[in-house]
C-alpha positions in Angstrom: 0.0 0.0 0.0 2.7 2.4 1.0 5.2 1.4 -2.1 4.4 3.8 -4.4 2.8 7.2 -3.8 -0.7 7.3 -3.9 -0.8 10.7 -5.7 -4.7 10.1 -7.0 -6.2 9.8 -3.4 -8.4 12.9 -2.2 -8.4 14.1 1.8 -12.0 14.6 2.4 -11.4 18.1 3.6 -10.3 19.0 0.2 -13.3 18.2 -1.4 -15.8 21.0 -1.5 -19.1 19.5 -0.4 -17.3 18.2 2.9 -19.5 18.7 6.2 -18.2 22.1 7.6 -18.8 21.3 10.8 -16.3 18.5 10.5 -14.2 21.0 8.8 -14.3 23.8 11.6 -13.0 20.6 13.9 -10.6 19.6 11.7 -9.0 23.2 11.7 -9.4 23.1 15.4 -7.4 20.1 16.0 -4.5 20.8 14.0 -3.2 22.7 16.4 -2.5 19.7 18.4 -1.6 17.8 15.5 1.1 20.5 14.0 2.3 21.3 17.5 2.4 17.3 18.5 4.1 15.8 15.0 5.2 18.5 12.7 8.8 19.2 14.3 7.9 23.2 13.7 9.7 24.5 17.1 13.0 22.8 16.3 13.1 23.9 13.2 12.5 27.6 14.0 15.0 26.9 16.5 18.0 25.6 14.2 16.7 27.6 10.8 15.0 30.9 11.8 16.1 31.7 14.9 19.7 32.5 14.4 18.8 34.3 11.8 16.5 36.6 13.8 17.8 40.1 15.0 16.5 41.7 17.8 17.1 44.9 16.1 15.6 44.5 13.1 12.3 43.3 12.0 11.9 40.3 10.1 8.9 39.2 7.4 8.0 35.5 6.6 5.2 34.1 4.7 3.2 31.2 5.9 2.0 29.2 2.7 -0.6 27.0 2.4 -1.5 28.1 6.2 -4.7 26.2 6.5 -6.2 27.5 10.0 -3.5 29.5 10.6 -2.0 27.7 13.9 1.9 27.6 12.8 1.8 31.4 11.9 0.6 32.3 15.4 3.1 29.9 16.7 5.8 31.0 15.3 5.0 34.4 16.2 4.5 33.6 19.6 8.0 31.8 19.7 9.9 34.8 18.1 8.1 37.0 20.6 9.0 35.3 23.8 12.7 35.0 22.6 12.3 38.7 21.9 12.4 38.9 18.2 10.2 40.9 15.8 8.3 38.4 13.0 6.0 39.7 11.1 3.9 36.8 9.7 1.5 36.9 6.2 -0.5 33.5 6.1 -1.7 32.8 3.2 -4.0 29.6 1.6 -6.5 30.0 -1.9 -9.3 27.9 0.4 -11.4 30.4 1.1 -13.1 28.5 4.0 -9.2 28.1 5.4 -8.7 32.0 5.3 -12.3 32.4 6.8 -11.4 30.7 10.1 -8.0 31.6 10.1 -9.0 35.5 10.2 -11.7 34.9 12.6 -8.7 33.4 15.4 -7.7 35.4 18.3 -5.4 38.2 16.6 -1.8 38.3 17.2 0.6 41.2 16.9 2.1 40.8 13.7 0.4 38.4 11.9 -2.1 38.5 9.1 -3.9 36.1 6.7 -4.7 36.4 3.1 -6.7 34.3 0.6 -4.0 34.4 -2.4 -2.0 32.0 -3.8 1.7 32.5 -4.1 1.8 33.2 -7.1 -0.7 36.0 -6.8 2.4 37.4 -4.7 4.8 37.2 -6.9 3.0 39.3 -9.3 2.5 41.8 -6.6 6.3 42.4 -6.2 6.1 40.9 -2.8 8.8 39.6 -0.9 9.9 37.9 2.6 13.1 37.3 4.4 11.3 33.5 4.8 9.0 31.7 3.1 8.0 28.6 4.7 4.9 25.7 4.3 3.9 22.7 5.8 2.3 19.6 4.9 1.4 21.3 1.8 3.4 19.7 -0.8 2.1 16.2 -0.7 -1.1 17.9 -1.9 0.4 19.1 -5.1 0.6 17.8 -8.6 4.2 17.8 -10.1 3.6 20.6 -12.2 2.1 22.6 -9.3 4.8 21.6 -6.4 7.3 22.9 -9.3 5.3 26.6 -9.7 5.3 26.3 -5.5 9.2 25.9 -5.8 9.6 28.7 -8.4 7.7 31.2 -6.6 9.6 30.3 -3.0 12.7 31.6 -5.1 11.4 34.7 -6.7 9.6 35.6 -2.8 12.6 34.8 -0.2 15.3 36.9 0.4 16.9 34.5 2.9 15.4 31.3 3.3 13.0 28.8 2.3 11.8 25.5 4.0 9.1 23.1 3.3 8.2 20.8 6.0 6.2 17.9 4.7 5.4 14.4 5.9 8.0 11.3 4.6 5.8 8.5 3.2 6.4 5.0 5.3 4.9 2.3 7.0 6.1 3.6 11.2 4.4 7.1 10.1 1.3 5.4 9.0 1.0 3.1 11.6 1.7 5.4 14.6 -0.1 8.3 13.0 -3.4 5.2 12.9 -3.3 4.9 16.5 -1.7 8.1 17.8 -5.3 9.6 16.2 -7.9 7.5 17.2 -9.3 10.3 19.9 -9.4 13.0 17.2 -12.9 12.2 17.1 -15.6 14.6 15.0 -13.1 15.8 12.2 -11.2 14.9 9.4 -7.8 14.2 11.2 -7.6 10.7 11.3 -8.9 9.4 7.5 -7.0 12.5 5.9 -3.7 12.0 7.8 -3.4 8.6 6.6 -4.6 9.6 3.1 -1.9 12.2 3.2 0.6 9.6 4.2 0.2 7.2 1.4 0.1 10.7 -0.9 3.3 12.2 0.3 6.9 11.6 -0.9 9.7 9.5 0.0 13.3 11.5 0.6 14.1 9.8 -2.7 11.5 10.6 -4.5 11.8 14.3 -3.2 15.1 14.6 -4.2 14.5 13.4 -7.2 11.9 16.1 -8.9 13.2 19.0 -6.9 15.3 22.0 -9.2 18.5 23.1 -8.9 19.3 25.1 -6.1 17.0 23.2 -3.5 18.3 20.9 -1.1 15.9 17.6 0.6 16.8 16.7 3.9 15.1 13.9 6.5 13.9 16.0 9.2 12.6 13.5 11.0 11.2 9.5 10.6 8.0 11.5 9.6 9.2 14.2 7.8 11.0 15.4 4.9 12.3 19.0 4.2 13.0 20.9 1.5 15.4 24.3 1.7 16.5 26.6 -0.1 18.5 29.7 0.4 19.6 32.4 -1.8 23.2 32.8 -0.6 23.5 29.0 -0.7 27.5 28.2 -2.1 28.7 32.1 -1.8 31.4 33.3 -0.7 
């Protein structure tokens, strides 16, 4: 089952006629979910952080930011350690934007509906630019345009966090999910295991210029940073 990826399954939250109330939960939980398996506070602590200046302000987009729970994280983080990060989420869902922008503001962050390439037409750009568990959703073609516009939109540094396809992840994640009761956690996590990529296969149909990393037993990452090989 988990040989190959399963790039044709569909997460019921994607699907447009899902239950919303089973959506609203779904957005809900991930909270737990992104906080509990995602690996998100280590790697702002051994990517973004020492690149942080207390005396400057610095900008990072948060795409694909479904309910919005890693942008006010990371905000959070970079305020305790007393760092300025100004956060722009963004996700085309417009039922992801909706619940996002009705959360409990935070200083410094906002949410968009747009797309990222929408951004690069605007002229926008970010000292970051960061996304998770977004590209197992993608098709080739689109996880390409997501790679293209992370290069035209970071001045510094960009890092996709996505899961790594194999059997522990989908086995643990099975169990590990069974309270999450109500939403679309546990059925989509496993689709989105069989979906996602293998560091191999990652590797393998990422451009120049990017690097794939294991992250974790669950994870895979992809960076990419504009002063990457200069002296």
């Amino acid at each position: 089952m988990l040989g190959a990826r399963d790039a044709n399954a569909v997460e019921d939250m994607d699907r447009p006629d899902c239950d919303p109330e089973r959506l609203d939960r779904t957005y809900r939980q991930f909270a737990l979910v992104n906080r509990a398996i995602s690996g998100w506070h280590g790697l702002y602590r051994s990517r973004l952080r020492p690149l942080l200046s207390p005396a400057a302000p610095a900008t990072l987009l948060d795409i694909g930011c479904g309910g919005g729970d890693l942008a006010l994280m990371l905000a959070r983080w970079a305020a305790r350690d007393g760092f300025r990060l100004d956060i722009t989420g963004i996700d085309p869902d417009p039922r992801a934007y909706a619940f996002a922008e009705h959360r409990m503001p935070v200083q410094g962050v906002r949410f968009r509906q747009a797309t990222s390439a929408e951004l690069v037409v605007e002229g926008e750009t970010f000292d970051f630019v960061i996304s998770n568990h977004v590209l197992h959703h993608l098709t080739e073609g689109e996880l390409q345009g997501l790679l293209t516009d992370s290069v035209k939109l970071a001045r510094r540094l960009a890092v996709h966090n996505d899961l790594r396809r194999n059997v522990l992840a989908y086995a643990l994640f099975a169990v590990g999910a069974l309270p999450m009761t109500g939403s679309y956690i546990r059925r989509d996590g496993l689709t989105s295991i069989r979906r996602s990529y293998t560091l191999t296969e990652l590797a393998a149909v990422v451009p120049a210029g990017w690097r794939a990393e294991r992250h974790s037993p669950f994870h895979c990452l992809l960076t990419y940073s504009p002063d990457a090989g200069r002296d």
